[in-house]
gemmi code that builds the backbone of each chain (N, CA, C; Angstrom):
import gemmi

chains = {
    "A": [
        ("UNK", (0.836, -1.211, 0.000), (0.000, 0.000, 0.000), (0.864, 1.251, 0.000)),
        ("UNK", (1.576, 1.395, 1.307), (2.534, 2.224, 1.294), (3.608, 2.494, 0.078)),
        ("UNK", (3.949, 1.590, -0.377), (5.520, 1.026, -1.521), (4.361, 1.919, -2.808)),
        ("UNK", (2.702, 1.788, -3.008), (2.680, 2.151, -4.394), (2.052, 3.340, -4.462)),
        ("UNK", (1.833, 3.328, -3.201), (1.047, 5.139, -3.446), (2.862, 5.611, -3.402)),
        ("UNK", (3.874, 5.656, -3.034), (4.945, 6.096, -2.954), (5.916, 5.895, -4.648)),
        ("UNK", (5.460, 4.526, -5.417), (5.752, 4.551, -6.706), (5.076, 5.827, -7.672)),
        ("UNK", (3.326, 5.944, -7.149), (2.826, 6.545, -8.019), (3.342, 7.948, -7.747)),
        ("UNK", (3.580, 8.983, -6.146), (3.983, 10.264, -6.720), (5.602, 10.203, -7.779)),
        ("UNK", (6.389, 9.225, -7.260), (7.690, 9.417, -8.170), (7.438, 9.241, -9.262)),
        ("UNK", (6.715, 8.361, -9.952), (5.998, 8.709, -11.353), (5.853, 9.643, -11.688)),
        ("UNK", (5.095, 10.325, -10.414), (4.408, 11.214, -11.578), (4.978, 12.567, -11.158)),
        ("UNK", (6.226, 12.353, -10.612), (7.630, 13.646, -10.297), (7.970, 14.246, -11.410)),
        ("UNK", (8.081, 13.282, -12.488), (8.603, 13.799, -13.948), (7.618, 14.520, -14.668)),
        ("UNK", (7.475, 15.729, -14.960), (6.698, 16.668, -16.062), (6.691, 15.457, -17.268)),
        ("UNK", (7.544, 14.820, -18.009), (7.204, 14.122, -19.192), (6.723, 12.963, -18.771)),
        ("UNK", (6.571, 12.602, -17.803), (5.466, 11.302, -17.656), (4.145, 11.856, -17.231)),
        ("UNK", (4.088, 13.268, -16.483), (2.767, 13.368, -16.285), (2.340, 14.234, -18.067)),
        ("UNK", (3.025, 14.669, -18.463), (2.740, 15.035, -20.100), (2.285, 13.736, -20.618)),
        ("UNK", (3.129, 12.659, -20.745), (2.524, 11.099, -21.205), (1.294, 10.734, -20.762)),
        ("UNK", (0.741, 11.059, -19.378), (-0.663, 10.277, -18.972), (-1.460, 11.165, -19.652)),
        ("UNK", (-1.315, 12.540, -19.914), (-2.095, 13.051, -20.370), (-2.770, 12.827, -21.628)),
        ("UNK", (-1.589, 12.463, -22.756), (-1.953, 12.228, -24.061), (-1.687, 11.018, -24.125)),
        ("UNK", (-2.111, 9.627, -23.455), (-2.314, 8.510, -23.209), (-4.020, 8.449, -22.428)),
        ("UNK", (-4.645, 9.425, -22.361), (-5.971, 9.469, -21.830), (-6.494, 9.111, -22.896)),
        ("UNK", (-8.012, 8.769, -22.656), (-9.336, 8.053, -23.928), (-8.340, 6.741, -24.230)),
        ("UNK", (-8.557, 6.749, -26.004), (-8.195, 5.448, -26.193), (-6.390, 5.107, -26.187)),
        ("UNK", (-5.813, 5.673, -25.512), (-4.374, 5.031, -25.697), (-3.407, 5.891, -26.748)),
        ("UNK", (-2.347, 5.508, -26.779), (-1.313, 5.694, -27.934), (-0.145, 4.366, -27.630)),
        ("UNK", (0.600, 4.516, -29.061), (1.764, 3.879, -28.919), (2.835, 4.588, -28.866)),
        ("UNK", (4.092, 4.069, -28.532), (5.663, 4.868, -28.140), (5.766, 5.425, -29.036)),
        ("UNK", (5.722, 4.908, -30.302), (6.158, 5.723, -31.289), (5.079, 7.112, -31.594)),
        ("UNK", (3.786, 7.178, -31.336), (3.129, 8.093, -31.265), (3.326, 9.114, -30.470)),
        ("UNK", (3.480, 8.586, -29.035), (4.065, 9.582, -28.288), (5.046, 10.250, -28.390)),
        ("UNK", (5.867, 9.713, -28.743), (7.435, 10.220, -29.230), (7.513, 11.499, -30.089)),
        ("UNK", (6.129, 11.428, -31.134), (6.031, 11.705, -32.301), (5.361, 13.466, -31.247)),
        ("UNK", (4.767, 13.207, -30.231), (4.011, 14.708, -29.912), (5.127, 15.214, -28.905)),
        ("UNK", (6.592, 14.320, -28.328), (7.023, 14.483, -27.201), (8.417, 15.258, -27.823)),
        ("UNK", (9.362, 16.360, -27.091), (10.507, 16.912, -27.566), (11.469, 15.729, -27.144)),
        ("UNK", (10.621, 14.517, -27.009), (12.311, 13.098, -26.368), (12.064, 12.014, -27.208)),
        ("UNK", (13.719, 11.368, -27.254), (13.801, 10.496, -28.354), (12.263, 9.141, -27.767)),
        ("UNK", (12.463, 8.473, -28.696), (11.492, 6.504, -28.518), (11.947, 6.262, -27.323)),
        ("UNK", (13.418, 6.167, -27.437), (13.735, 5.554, -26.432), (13.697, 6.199, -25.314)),
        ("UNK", (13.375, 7.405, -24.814), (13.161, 7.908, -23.463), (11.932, 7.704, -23.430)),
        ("UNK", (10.790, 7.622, -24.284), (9.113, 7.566, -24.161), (9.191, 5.856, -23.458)),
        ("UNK", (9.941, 5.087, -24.292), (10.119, 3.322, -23.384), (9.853, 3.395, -22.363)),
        ("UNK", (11.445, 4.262, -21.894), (11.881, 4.063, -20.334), (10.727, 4.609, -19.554)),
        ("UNK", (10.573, 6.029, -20.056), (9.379, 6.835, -18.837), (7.888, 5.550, -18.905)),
        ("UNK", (7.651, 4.785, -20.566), (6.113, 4.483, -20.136), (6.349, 3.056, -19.143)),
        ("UNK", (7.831, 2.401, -19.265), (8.493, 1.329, -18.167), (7.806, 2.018, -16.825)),
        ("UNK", (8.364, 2.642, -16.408), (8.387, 3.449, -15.222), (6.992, 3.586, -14.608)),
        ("UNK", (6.629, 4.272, -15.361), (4.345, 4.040, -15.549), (4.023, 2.680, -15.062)),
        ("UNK", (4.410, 1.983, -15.806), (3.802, 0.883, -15.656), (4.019, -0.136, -14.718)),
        ("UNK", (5.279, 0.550, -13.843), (6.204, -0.186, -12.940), (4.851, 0.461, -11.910)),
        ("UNK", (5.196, 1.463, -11.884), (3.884, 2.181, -10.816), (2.286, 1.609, -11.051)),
        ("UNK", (2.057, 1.079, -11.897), (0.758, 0.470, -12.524), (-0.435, 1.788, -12.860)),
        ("UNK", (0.305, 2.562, -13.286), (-0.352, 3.615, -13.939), (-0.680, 3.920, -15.553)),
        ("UNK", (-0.103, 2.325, -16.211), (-0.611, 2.684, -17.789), (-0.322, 1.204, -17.711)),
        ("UNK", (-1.546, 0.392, -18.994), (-1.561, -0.846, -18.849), (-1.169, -0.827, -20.816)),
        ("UNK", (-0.284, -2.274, -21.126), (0.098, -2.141, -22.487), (-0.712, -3.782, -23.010)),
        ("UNK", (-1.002, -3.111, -24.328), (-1.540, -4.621, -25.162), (-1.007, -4.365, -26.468)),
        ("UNK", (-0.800, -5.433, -26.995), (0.000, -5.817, -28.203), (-1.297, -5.332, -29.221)),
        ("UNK", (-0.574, -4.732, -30.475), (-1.383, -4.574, -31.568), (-0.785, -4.290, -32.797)),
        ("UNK", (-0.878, -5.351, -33.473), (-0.088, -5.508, -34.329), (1.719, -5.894, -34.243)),
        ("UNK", (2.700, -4.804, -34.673), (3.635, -4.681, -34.381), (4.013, -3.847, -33.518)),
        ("UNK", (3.674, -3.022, -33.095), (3.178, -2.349, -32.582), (2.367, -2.559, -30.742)),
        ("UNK", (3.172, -1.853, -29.844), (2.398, -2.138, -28.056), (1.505, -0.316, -27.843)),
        ("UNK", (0.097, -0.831, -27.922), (-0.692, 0.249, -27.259), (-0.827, 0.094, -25.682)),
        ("UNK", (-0.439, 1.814, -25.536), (-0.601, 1.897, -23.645), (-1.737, 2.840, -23.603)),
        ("UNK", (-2.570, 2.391, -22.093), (-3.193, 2.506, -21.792), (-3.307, 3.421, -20.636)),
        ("UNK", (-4.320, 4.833, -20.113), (-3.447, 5.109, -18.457), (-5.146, 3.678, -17.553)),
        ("UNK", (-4.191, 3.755, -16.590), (-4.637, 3.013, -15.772), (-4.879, 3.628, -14.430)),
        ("UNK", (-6.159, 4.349, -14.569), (-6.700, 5.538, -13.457), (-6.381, 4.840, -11.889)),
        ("UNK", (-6.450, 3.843, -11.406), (-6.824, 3.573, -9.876), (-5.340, 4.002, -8.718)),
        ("UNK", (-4.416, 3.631, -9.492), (-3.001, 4.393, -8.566), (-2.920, 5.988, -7.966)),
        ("UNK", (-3.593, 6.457, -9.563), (-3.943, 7.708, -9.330), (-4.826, 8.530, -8.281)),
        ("UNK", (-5.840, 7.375, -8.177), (-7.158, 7.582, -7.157), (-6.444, 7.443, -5.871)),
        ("UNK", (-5.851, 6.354, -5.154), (-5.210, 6.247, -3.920), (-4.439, 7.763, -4.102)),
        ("UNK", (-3.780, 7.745, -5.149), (-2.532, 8.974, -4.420), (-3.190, 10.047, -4.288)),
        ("UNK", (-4.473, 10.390, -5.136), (-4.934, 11.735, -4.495), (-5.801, 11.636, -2.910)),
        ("UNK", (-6.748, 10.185, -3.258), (-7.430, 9.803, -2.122), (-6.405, 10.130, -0.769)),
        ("UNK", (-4.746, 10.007, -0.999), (-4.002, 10.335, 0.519), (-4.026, 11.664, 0.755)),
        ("UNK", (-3.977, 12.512, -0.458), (-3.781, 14.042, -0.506), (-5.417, 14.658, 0.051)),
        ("UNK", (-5.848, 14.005, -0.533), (-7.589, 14.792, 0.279), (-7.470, 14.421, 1.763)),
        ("UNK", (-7.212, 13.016, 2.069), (-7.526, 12.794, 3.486), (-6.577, 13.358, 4.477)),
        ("UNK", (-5.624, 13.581, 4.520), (-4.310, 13.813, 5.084), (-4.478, 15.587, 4.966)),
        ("UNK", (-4.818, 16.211, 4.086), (-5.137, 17.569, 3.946), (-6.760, 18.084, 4.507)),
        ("UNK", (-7.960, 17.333, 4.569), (-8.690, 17.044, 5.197), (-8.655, 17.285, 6.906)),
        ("UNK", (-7.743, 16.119, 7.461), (-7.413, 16.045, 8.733), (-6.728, 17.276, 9.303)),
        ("UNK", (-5.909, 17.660, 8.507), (-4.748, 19.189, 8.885), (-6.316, 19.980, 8.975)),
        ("UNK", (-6.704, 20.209, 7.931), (-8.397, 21.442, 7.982), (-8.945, 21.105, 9.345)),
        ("UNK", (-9.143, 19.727, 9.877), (-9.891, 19.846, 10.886), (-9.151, 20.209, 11.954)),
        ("UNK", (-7.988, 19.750, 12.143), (-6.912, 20.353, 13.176), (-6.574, 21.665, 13.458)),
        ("UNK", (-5.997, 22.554, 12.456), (-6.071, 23.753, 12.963), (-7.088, 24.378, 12.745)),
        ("UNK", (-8.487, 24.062, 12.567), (-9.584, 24.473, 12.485), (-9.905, 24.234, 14.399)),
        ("UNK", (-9.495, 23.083, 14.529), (-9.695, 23.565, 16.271), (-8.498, 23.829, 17.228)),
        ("UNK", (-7.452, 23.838, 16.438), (-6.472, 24.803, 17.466), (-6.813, 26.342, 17.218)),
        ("UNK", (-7.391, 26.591, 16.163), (-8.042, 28.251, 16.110), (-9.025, 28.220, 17.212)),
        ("UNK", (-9.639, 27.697, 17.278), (-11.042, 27.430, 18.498), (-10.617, 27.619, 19.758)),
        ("UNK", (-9.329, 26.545, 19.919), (-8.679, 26.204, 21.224), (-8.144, 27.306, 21.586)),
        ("UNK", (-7.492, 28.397, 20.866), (-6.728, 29.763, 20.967), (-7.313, 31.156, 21.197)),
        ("UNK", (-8.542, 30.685, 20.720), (-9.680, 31.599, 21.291), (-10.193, 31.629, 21.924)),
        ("UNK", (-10.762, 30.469, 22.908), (-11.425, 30.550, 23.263), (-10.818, 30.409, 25.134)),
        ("UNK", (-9.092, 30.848, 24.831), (-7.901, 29.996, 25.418), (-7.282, 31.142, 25.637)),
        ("UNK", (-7.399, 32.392, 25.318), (-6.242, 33.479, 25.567), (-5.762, 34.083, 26.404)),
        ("UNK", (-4.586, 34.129, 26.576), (-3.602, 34.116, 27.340), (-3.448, 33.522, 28.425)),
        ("UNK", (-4.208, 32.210, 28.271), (-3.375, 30.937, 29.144), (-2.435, 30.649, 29.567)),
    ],
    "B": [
        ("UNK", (-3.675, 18.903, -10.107), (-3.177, 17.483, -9.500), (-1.630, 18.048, -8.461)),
        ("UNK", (-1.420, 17.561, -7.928), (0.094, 17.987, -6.888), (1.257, 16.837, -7.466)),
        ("UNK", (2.110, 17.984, -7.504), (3.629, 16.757, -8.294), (3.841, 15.744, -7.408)),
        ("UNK", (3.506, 16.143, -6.266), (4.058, 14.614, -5.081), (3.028, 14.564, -3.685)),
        ("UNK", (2.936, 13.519, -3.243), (2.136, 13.458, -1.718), (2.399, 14.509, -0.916)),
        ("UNK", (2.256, 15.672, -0.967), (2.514, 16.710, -0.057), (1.267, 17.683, -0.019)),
        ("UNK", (1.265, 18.040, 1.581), (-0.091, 18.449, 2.136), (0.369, 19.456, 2.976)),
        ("UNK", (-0.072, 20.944, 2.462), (0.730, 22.032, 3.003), (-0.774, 23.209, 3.990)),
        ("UNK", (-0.729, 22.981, 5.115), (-2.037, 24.007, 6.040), (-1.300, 25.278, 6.765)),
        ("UNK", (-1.604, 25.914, 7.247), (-1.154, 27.118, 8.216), (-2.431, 27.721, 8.502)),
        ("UNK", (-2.061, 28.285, 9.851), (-2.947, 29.239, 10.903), (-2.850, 30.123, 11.414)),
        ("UNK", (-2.402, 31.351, 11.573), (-2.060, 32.425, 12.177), (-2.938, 32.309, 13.429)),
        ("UNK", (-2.020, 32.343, 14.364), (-2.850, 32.476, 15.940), (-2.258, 33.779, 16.431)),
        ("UNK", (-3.132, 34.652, 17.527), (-2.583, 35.971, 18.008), (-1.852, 35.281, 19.921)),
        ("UNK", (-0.820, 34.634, 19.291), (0.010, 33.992, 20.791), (1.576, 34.221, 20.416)),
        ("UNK", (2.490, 34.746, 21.551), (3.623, 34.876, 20.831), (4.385, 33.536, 20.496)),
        ("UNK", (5.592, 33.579, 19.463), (5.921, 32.171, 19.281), (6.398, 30.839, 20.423)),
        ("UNK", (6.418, 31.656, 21.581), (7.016, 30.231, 22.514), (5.591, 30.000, 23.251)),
        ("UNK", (4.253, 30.251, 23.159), (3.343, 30.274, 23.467), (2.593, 29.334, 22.242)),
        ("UNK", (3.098, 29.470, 21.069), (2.892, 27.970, 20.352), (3.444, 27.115, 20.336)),
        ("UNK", (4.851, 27.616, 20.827), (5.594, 26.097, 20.777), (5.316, 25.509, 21.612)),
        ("UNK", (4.509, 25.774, 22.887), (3.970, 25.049, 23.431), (2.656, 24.169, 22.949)),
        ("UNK", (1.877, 25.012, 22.408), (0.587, 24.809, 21.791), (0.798, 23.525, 20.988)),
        ("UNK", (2.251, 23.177, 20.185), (2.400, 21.923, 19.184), (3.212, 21.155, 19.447)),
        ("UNK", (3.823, 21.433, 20.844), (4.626, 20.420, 21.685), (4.448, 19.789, 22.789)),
        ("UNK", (3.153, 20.264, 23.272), (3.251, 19.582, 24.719), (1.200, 18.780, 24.829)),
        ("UNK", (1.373, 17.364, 24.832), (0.663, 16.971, 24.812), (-0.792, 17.583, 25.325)),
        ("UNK", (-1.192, 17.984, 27.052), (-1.670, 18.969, 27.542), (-2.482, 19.952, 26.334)),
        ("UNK", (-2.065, 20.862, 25.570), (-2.440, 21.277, 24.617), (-3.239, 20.678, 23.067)),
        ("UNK", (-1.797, 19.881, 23.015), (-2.194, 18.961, 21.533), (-3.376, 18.145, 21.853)),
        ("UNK", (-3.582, 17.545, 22.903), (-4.701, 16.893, 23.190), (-6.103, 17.550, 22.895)),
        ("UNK", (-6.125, 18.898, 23.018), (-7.323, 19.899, 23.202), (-7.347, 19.993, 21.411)),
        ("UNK", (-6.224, 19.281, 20.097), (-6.680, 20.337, 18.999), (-6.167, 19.074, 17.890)),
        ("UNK", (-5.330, 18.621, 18.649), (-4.370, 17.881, 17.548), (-4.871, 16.162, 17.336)),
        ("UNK", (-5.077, 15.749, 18.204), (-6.071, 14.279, 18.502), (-6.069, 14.218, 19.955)),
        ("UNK", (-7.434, 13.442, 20.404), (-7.633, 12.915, 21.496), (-6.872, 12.287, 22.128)),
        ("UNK", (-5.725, 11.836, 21.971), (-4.761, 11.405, 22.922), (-2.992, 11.601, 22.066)),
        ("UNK", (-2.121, 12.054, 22.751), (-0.868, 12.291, 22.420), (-0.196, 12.463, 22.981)),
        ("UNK", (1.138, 10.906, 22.098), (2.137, 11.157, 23.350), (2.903, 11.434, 22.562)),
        ("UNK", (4.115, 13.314, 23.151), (5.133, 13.551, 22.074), (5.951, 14.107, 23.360)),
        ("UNK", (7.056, 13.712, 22.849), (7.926, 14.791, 23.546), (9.075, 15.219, 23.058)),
        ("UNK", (8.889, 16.323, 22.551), (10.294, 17.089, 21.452), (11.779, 17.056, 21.746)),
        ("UNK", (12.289, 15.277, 21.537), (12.868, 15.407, 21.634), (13.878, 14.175, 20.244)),
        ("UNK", (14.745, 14.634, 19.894), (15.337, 13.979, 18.820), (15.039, 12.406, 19.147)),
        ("UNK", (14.207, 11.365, 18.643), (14.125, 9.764, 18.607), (13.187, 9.848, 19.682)),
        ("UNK", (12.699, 10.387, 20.415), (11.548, 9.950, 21.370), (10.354, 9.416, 19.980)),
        ("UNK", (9.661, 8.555, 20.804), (8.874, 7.902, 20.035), (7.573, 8.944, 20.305)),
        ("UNK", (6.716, 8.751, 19.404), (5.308, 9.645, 18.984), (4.161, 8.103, 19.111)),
        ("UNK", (3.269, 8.873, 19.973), (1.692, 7.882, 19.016), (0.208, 8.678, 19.736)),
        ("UNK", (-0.601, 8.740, 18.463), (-1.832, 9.437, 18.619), (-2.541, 8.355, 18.269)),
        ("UNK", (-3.615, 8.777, 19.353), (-5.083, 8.054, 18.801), (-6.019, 9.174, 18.628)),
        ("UNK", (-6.540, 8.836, 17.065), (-7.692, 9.799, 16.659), (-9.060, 9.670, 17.625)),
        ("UNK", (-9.978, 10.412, 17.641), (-11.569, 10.306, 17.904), (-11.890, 9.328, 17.666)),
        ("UNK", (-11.755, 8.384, 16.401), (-12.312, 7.502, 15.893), (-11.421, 6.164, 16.194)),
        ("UNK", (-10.340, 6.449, 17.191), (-9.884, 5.615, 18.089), (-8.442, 4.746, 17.087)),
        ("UNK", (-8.306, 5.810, 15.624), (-7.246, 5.134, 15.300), (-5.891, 5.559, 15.732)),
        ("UNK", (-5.154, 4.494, 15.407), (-3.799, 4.908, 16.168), (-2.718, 5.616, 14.823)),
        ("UNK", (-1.667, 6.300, 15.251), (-0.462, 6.558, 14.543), (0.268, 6.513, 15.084)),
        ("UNK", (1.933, 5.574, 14.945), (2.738, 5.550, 15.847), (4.282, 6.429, 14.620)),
        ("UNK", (5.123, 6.725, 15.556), (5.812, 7.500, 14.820), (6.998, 7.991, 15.862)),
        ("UNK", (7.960, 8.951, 15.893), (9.584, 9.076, 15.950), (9.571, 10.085, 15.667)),
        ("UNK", (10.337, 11.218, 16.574), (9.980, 12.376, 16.727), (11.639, 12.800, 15.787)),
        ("UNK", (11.943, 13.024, 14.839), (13.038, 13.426, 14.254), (13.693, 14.584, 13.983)),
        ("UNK", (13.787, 16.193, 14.260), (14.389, 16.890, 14.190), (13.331, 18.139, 15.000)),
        ("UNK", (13.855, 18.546, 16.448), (13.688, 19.449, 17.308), (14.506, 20.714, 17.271)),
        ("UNK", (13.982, 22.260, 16.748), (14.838, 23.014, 16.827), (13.674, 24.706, 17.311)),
        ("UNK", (13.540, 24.358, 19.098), (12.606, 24.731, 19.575), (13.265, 26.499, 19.787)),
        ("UNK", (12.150, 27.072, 19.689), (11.011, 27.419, 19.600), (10.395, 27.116, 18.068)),
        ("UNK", (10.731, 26.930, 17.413), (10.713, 27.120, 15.684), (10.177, 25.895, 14.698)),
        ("UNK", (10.642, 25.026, 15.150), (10.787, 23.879, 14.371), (10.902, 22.291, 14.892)),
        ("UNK", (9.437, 21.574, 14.326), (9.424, 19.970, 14.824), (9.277, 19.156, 13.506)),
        ("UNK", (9.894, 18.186, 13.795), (9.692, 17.330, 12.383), (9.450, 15.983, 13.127)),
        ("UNK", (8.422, 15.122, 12.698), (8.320, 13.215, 13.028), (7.756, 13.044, 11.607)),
        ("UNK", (8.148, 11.328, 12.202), (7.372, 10.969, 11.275), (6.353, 9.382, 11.660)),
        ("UNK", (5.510, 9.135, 10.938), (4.749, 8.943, 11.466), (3.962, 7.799, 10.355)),
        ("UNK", (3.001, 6.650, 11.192), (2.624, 5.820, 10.046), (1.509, 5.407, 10.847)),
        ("UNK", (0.361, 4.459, 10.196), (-1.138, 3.932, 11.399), (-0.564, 2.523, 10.721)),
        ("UNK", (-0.592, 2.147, 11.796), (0.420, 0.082, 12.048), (-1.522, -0.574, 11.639)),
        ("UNK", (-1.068, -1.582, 10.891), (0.440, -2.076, 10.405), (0.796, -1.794, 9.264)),
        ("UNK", (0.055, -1.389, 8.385), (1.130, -0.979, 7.178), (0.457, -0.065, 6.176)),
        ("UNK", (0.034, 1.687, 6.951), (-0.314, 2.701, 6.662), (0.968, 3.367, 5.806)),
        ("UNK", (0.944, 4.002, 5.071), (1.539, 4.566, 4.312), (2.292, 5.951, 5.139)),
        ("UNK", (3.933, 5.257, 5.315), (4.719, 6.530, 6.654), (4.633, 7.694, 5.775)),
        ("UNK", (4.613, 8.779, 6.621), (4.986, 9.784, 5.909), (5.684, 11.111, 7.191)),
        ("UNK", (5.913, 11.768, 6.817), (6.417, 12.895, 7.761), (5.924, 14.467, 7.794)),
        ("UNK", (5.737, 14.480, 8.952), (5.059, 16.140, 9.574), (5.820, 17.243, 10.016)),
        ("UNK", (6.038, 18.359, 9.357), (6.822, 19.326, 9.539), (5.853, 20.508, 10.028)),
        ("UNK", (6.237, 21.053, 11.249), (5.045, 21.856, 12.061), (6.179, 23.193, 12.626)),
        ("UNK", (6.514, 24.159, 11.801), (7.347, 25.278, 12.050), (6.540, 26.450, 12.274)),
        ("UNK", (6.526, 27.343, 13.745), (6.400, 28.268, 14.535), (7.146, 29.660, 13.300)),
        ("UNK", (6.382, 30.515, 13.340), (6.951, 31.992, 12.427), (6.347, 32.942, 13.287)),
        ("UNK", (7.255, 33.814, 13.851), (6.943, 35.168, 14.259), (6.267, 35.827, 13.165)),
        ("UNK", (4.954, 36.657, 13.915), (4.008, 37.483, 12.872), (4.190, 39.019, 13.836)),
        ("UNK", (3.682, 39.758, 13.121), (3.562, 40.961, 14.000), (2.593, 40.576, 14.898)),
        ("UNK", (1.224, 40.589, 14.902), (0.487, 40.389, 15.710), (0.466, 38.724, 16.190)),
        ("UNK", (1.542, 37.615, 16.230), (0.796, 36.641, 16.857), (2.192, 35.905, 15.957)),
        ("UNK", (1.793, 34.663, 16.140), (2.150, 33.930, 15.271), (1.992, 33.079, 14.163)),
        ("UNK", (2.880, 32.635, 13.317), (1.897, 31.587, 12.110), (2.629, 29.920, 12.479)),
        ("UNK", (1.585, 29.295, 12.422), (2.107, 27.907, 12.785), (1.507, 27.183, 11.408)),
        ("UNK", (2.742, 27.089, 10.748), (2.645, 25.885, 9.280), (3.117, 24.689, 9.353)),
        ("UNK", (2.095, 23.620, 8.180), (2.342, 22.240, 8.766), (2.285, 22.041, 7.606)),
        ("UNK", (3.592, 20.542, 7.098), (3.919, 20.004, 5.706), (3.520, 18.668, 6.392)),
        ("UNK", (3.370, 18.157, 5.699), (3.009, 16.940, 5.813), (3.305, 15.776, 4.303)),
        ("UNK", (4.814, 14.693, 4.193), (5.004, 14.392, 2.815), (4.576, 13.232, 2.997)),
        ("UNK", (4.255, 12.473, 2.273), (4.238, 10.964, 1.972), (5.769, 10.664, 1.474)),
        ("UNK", (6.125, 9.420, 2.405), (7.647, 8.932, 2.355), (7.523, 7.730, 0.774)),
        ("UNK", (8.598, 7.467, 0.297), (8.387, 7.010, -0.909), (7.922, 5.194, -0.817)),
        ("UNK", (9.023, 5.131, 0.073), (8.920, 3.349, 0.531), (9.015, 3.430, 2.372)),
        ("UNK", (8.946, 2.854, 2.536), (8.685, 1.892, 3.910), (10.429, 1.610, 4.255)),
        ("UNK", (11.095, 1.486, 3.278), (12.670, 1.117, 3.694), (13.066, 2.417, 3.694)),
        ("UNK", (12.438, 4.188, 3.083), (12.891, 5.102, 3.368), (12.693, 5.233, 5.011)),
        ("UNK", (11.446, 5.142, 5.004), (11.566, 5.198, 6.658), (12.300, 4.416, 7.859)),
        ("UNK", (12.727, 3.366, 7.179), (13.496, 2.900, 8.470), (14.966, 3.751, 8.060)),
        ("UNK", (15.131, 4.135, 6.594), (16.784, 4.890, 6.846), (16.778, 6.089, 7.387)),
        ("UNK", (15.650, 6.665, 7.957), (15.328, 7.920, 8.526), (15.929, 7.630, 9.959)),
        ("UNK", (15.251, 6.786, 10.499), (15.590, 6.219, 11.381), (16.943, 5.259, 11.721)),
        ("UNK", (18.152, 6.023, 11.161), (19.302, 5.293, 11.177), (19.333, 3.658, 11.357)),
        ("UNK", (19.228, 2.632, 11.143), (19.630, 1.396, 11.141), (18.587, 0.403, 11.896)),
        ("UNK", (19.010, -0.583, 11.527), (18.096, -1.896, 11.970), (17.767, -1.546, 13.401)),
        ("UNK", (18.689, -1.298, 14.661), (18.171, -1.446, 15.508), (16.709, -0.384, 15.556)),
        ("UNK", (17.163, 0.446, 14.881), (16.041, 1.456, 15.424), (14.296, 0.928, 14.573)),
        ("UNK", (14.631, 0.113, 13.542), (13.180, -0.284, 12.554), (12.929, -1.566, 13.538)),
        ("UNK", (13.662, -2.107, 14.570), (13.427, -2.614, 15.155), (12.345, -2.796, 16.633)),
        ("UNK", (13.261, -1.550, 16.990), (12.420, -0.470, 17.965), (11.049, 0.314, 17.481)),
        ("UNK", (11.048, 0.247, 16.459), (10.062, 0.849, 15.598), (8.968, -0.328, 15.519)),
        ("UNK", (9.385, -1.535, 14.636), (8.484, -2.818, 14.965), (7.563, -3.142, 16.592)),
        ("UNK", (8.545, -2.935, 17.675), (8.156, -2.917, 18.551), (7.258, -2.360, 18.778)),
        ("UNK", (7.366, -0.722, 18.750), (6.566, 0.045, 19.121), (4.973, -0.341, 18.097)),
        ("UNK", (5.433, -0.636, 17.088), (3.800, -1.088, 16.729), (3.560, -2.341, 16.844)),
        ("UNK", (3.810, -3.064, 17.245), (3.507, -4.119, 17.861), (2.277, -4.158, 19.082)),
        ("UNK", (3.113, -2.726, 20.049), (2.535, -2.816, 21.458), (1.265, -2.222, 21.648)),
    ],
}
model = gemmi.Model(1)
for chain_id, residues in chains.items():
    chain = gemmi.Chain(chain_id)
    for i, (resn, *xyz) in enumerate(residues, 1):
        res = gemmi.Residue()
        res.name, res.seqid = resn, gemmi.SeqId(i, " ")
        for name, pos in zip(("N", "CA", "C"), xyz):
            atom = gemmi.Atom()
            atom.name, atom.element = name, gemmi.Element(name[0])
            atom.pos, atom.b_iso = gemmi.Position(*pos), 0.0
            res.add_atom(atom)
        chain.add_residue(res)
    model.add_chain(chain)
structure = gemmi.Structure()
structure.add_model(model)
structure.setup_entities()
């Protein structure tokens, strides 16, 4: 749990992999497509969609000669799901140390 | 979307700053804002653990004290919550003070025990969630 919500922000640390999920949304692309919209060679689109997929954030199927990737939304969901809840909890916290300070002054 | 697990709050309170550093260091207080039960004591490797309202636990390792100003732990809900670390730094304001809180998600589970210098201490760490 811990190990992949922690894969998915380093994923998605790199501007050109979060550029990749983007134009890997709807139906997919292949490396060489991406490559084709990206300022980096094939072979850096490989490594970064490796990396994706190491995180389980883009799923690949064979087509033709050719491997179409896919993004694969649910990694994504946990890692924000930690960012709402964890930012959530802080709101309710100093939402009552403001309370506690007021209602507390010069204790 | 946020480039990485990081969760950034602040509060301006009208208390001067060693009047919060109490407010985010001494259980007594934290108890009244921070969770229903807390044990911290600011001090480099003292161990941390809160239980929420809802009676969950977080156990955690109090890692860099530089008082009035500055607390750092870190912190995980056993057995295998996702660690991450809380940075809670005191700022002189004119009228009062500002108390800001970071809060990162750690990458792996083996970052956190190297936080915690060496086996014995992920050991001590096991323990502590164990108990």
């Amino acid at each position: 749990m811990s190990d992949a919500i922690g894969a998915t922000f380093s994923a998605l640390a790199d501007p050109s992999r979060r550029r990749m999920l983007g134009l890997l949304g709807g139906t997919g692309a292949t490396a060489t497509q991406l490559a084709r919209e990206l300022p980096i060679s094939r072979q850096a689109v490989a490594k970064h969609l490796t990396q994706l997929a190491a995180a389980g954030l883009v799923a690949s199927r064979r087509e033709g000669r050719e491997t179409r990737y896919t993004v694969t939304p649910e990694p994504l969901e946990q890692a924000v799901a930690w960012i709402v809840q964890a930012g959530g909890e802080w709101d309710d916290r100093l939402a009552r140390l403001g309370t506690y300070v007021a209602a507390d002054r010069g204790v | 979307m946020s480039d990485e697990g990081t969760v950034e709050r602040e509060i301006t309170v009208p208390v001067d700053p060693e009047r919060a550093w109490e407010l985010v260091t001494e259980p007594e207080h934290l108890e009244r804002w921070f969770a229903e039960r807390v044990e911290l004591d600011p001090t480099p490797g003292a161990p941390v653990r809160v239980v929420g309202d809802d009676g969950g636990e977080r156990h955690g390792v109090v890692e860099e004290v530089d008082a009035p100003r500055r607390l750092r732990f870190v912190w995980y809900a056993p057995p295998d919550g996702p660690p991450s670390t809380v940075e809670i730094e005191v700022t002189p304001e004119h009228d009062g003070s500002r108390i800001s809180v970071i809060e990162r998600e750690l990458i792996t589970v083996d970052a956190f025990s190297d936080l915690l210098t060496g086996p014995s201490h992920r050991t001590d760490l096991q323990a502590l969630a164990a108990a």
